[in-house]
Backbone as CSV, one residue per row, in Angstrom:
resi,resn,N_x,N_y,N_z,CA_x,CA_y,CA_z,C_x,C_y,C_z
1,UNK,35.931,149.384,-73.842,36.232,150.490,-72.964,37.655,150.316,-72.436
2,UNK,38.596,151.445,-72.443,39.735,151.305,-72.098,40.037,152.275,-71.023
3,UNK,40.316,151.746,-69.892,40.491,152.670,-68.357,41.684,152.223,-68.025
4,UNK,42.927,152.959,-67.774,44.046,152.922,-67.109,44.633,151.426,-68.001
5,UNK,44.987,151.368,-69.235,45.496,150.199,-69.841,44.664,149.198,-69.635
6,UNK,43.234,149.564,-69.328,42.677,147.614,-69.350,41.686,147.968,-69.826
7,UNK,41.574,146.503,-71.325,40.647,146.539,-72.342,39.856,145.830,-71.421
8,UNK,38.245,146.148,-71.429,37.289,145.513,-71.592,37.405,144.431,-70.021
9,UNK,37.738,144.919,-69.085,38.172,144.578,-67.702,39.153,143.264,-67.577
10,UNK,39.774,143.087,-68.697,40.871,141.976,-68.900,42.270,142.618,-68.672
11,UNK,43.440,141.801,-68.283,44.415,142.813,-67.981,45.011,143.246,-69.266
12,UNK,44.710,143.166,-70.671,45.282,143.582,-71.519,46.319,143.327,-72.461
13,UNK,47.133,143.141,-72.882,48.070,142.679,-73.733,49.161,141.965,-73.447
14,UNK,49.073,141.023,-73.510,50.051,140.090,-72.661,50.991,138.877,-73.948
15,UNK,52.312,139.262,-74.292,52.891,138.132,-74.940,53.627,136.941,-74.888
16,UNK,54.964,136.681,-74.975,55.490,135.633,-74.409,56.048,135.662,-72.914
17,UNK,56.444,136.857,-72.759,57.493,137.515,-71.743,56.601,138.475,-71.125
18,UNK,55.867,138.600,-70.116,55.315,139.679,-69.050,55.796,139.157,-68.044
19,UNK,55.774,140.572,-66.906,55.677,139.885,-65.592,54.536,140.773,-65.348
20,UNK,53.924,140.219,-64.250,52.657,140.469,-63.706,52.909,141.030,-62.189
21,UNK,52.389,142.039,-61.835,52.818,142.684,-60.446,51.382,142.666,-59.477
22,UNK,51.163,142.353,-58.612,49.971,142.581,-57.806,50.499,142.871,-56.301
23,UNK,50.211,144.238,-55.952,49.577,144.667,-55.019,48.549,143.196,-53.938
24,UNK,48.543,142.807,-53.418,47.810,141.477,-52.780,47.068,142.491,-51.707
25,UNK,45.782,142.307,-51.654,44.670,142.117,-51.443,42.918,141.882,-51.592
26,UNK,41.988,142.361,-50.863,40.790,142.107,-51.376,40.359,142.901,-52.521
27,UNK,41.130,143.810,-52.219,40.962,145.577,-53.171,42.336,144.796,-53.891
28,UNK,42.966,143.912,-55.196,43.962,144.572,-55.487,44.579,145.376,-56.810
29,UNK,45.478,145.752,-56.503,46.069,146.423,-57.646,47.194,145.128,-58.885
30,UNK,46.716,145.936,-59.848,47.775,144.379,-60.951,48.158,145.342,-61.869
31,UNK,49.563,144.807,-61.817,50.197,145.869,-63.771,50.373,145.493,-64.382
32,UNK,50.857,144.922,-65.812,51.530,144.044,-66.548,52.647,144.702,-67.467
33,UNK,53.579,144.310,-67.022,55.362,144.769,-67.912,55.572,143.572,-68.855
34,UNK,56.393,144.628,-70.175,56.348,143.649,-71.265,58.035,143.290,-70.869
35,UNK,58.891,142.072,-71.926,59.758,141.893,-71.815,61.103,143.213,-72.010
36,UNK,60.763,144.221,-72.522,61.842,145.223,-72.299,61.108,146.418,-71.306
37,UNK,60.272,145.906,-70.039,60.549,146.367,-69.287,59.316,148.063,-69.066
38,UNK,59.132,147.498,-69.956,57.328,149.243,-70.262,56.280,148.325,-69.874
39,UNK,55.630,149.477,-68.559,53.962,149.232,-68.467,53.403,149.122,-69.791
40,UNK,52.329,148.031,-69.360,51.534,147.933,-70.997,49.996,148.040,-70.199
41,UNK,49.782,147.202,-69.061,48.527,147.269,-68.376,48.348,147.389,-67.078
42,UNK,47.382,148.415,-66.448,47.588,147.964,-65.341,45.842,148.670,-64.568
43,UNK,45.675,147.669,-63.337,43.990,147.845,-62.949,43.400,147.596,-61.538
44,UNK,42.993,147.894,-60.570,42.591,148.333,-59.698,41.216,146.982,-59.476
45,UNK,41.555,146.535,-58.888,39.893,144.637,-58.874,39.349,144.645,-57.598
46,UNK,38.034,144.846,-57.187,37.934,144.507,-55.827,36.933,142.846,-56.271
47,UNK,37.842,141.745,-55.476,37.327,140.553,-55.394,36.265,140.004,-54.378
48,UNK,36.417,140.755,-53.091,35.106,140.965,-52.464,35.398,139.540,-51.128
49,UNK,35.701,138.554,-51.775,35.802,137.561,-50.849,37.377,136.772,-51.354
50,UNK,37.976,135.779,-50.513,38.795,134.991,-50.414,38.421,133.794,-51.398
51,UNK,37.380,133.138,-51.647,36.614,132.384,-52.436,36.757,133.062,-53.937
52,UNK,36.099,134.398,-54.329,36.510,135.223,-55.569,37.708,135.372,-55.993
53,UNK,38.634,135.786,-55.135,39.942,135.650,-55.349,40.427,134.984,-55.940
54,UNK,40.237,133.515,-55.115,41.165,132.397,-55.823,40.018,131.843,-57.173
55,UNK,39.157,132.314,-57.125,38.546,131.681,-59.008,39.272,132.777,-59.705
56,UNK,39.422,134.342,-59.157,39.712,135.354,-60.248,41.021,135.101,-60.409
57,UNK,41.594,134.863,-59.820,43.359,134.110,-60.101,43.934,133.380,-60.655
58,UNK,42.653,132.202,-60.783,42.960,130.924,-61.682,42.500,131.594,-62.782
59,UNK,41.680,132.674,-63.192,41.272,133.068,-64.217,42.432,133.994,-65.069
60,UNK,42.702,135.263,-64.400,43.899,135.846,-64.587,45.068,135.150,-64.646
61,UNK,45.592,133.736,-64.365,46.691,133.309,-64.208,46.984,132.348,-65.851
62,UNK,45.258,131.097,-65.891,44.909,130.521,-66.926,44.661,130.876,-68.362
63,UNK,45.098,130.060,-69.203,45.301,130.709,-70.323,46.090,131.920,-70.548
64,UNK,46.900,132.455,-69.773,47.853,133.488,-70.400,49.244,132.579,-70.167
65,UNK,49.455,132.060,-70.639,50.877,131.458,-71.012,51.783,132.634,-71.055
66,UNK,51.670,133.956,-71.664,52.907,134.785,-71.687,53.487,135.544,-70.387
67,UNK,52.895,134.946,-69.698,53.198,135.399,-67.903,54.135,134.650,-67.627
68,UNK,55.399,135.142,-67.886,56.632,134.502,-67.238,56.803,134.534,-65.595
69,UNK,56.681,135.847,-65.275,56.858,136.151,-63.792,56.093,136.216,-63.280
70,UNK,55.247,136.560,-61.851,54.651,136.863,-60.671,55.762,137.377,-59.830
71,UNK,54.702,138.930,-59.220,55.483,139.450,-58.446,54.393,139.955,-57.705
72,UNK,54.342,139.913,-55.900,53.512,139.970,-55.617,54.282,140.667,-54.166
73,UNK,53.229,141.926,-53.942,53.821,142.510,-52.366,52.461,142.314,-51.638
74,UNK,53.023,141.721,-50.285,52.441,141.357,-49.036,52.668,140.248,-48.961
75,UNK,51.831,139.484,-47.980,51.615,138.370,-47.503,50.720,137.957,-47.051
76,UNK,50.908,136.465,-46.377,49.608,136.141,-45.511,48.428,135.601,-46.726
77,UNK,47.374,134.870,-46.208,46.739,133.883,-46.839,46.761,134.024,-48.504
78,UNK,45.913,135.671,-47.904,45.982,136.381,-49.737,46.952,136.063,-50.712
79,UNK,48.209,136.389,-50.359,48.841,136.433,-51.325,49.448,134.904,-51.205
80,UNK,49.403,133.790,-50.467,49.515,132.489,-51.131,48.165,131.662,-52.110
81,UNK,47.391,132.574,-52.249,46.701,132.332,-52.909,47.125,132.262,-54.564
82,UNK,47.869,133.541,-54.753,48.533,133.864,-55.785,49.422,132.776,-55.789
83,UNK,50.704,132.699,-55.208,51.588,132.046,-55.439,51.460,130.756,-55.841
84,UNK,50.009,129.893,-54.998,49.817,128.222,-55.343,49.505,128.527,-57.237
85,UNK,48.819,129.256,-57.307,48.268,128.849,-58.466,49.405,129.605,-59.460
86,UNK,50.194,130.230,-59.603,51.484,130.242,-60.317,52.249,129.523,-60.218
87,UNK,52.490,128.741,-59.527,53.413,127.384,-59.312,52.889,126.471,-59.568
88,UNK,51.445,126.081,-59.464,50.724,125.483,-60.324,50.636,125.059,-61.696
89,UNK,50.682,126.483,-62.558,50.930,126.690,-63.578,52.384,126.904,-64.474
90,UNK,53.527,126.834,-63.402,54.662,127.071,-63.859,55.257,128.209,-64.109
91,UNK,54.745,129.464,-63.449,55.249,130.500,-63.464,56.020,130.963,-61.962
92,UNK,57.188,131.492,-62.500,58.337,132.239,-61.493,57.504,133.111,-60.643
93,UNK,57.600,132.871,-59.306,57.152,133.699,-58.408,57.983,134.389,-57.369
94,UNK,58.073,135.844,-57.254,58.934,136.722,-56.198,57.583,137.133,-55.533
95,UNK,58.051,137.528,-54.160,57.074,137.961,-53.032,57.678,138.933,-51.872
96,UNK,57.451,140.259,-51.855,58.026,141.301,-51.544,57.337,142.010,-50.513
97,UNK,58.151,142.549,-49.731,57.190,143.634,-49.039,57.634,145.137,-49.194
98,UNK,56.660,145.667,-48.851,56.621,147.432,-49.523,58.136,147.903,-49.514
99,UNK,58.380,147.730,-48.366,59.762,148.518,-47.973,60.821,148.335,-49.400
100,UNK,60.632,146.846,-49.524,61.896,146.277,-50.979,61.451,147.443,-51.914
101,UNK,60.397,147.449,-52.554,60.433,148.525,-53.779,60.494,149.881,-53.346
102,UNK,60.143,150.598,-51.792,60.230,151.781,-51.301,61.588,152.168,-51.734
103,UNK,62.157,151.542,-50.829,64.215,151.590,-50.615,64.244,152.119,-51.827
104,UNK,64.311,151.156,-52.944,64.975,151.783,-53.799,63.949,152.406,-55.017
105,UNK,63.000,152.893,-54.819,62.497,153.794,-56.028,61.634,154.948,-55.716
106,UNK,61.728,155.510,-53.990,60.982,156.314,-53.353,62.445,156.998,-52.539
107,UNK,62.563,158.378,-52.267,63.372,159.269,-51.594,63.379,158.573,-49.883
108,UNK,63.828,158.856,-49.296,63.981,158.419,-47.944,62.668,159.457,-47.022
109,UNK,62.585,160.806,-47.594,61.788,161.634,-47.501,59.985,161.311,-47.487
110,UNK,60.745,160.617,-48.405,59.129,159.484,-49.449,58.555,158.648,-48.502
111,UNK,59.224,158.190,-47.809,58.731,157.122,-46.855,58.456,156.978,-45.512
112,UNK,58.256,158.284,-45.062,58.214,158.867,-43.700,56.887,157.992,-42.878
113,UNK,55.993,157.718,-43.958,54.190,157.643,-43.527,54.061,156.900,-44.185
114,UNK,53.065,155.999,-43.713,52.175,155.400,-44.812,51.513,155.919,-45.757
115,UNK,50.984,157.384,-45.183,50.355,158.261,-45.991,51.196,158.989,-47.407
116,UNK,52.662,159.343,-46.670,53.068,160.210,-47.732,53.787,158.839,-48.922
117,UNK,54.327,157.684,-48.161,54.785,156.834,-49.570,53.255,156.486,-50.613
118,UNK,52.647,156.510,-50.062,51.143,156.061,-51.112,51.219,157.453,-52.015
119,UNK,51.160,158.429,-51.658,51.145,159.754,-52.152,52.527,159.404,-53.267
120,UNK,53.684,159.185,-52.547,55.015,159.179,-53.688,54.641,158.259,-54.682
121,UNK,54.177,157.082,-54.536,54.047,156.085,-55.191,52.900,156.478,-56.197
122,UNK,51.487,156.806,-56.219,51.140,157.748,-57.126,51.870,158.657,-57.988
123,UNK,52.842,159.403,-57.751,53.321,160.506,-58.447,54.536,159.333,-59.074
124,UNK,54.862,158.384,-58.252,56.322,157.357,-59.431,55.276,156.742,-59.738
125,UNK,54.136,156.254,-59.902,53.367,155.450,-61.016,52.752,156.618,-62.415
126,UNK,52.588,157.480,-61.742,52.343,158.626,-63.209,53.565,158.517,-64.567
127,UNK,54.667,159.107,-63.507,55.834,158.969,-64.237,56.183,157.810,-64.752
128,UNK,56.112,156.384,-64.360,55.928,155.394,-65.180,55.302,155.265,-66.287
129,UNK,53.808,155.375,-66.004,52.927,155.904,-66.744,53.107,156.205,-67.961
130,UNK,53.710,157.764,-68.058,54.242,158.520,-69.283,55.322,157.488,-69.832
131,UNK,56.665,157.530,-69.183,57.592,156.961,-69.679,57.554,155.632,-70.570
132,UNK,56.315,154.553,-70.172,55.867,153.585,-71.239,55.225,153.904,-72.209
133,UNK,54.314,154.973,-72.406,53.655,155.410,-72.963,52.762,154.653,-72.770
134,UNK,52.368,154.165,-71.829,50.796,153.089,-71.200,49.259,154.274,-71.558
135,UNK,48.598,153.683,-71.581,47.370,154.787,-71.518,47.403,155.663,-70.062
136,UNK,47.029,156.909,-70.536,46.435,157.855,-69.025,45.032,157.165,-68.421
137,UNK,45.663,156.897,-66.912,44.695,156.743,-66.064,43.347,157.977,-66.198
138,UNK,41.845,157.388,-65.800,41.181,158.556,-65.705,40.790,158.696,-64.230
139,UNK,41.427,157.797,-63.653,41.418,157.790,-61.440,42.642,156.794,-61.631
140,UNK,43.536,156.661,-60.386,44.851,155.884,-60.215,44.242,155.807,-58.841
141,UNK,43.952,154.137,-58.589,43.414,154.069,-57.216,45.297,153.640,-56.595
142,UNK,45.405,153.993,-55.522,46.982,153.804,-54.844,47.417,151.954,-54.884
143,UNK,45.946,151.242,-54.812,46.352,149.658,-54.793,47.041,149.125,-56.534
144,UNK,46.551,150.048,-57.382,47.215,150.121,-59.019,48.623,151.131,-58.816
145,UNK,48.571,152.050,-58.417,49.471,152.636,-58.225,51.018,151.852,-57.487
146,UNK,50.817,151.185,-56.461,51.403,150.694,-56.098,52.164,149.308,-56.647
147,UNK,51.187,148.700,-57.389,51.139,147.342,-58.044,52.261,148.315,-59.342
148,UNK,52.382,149.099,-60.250,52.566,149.657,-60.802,54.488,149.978,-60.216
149,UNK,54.436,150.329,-59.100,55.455,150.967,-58.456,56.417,149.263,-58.047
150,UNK,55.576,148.208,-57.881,56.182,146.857,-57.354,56.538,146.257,-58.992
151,UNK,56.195,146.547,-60.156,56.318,145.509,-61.037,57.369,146.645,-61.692
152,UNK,58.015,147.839,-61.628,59.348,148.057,-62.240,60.031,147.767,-60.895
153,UNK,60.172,146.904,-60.140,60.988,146.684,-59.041,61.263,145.681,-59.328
154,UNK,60.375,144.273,-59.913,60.372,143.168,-60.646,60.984,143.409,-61.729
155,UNK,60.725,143.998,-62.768,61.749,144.046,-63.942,63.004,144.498,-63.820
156,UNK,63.472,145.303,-62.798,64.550,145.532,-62.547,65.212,144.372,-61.531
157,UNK,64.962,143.673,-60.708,65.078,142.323,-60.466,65.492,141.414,-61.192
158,UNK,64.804,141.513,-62.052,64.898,140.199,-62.993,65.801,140.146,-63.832
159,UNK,66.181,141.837,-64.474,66.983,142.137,-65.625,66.433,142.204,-66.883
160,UNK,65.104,142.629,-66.742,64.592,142.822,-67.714,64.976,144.304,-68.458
161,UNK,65.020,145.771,-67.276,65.537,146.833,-67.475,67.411,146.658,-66.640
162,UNK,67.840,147.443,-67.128,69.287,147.164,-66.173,69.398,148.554,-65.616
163,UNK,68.694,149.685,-65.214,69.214,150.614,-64.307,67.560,151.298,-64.451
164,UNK,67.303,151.796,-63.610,66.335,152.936,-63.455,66.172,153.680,-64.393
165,UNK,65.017,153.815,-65.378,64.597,155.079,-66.531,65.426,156.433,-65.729
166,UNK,65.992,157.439,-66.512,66.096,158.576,-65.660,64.868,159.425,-65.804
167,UNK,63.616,158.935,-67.021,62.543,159.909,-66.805,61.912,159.674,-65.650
168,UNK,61.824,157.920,-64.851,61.438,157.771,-63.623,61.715,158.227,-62.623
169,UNK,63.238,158.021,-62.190,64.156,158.236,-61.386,63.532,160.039,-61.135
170,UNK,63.930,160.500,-59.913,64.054,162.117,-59.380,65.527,162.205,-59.408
C-alpha cells in the first residue's frame, strides 16, 4: 500500500545520500530528500508514548545507512531523542525552529498565525509535492506537511539544491 510516498508504512526509498526531515513530536511528521534535492518520501507516525519513540527511532534511524542528514524542527526532550540516536549512529544532525524554514519559504503574509502558516505550509508542501514528482497525498496531515516544508530548508542548507525551485517559490 502506498499513501503519501510510504511503501508499506516504511519511509520508503532511501540511498546513499538522503536527508531525513522530522517535524518532532508525539504525532510526527518525516520526509525523505534524495541527494539532488526531490521529495521521494514522506509520512505522518503517531508514536503514542516517549518510550515508542525512542524504539521507533532506533528503528527508522538503524539499518538505513543512506541517511546522511537529520533535520529536525523543535525541541525539548522529543527531539533529543532524535538527535542521541543520530549521533549515535553517525549521522549529521541540524535542529531548527519553525520560524528558520518560515522566513525563508513562506510570504511574511504567511506567517501571521499559527493557523494561517500551517495552512501556507500545506499549500508549499503540495507544490513540493508536484515539483518532485513524489506520489499524491490521499490526506496531508500539517505534521507531514510541515516535515516536508523543514526538509527543502535542509537541502537548501546543506547545498544539496542551490536556490529555491521557481515551481516552489510564489
Amino acid at each position: 500500500m502506498n499513501r503519501g510516498g510510504i511503501i508499506s508504512g516504511t519511509l520508503g526509498p532511501m540511498d546513499s545520500r538522503t536527508l531525513l526531515a522530522v517535524d518532532v513530536g508525539l504525532k510526527a511528521g518525516m520526509a525523505v530528500y534524495n541527494h539532488d534535492g526531490r521529495l521521494v518520501a514522506y509520512r505522518s507516525r503517531n508514536f503514542g508514548s516517549a518510550d515508542r519513540l525512542r524504539r521507533g527511532v532506533r528503528a527508522i534511524l538503524s539499518g538505513r545507512s543512506g541517511v546522511a542528514h537529520l533535520i529536525t524542527e523543535g525541541g525539548g526532550p522529543l527531539a533529543e531523542i532524535w538527535s542521541k540516536e543520530a549521533d549515535r549512529q553517525g549521522i549529521g544532525v541540524t535542529r531548527i525552529h519553525a520560524e528558520a524554514w518560515r522566513k525563508l519559504l513562506l510570504l511574511p503574509r504567511e506567517q501571521k498565525s499559527g493557523e494561517k502558516a500551517r495552512e501556507s505550509a500545506d499549500a508549499l508542501a503540495r507544490r513540493i509535492i508536484n515539483w518532485s514528482n513524489a506520489p499524491k497525498p490521499t490526506s496531508l496531515r500539517h505534521d507531514a506537511a510541515e516535515a516536508i516544508a523543514v526538509g527543502l530548508y535542509g537541502v537548501l542548507e546543506i547545498g544539496w539544491l542551490p536556490r529555491l525551485p521557481k515551481e516552489v517559490s510564489r
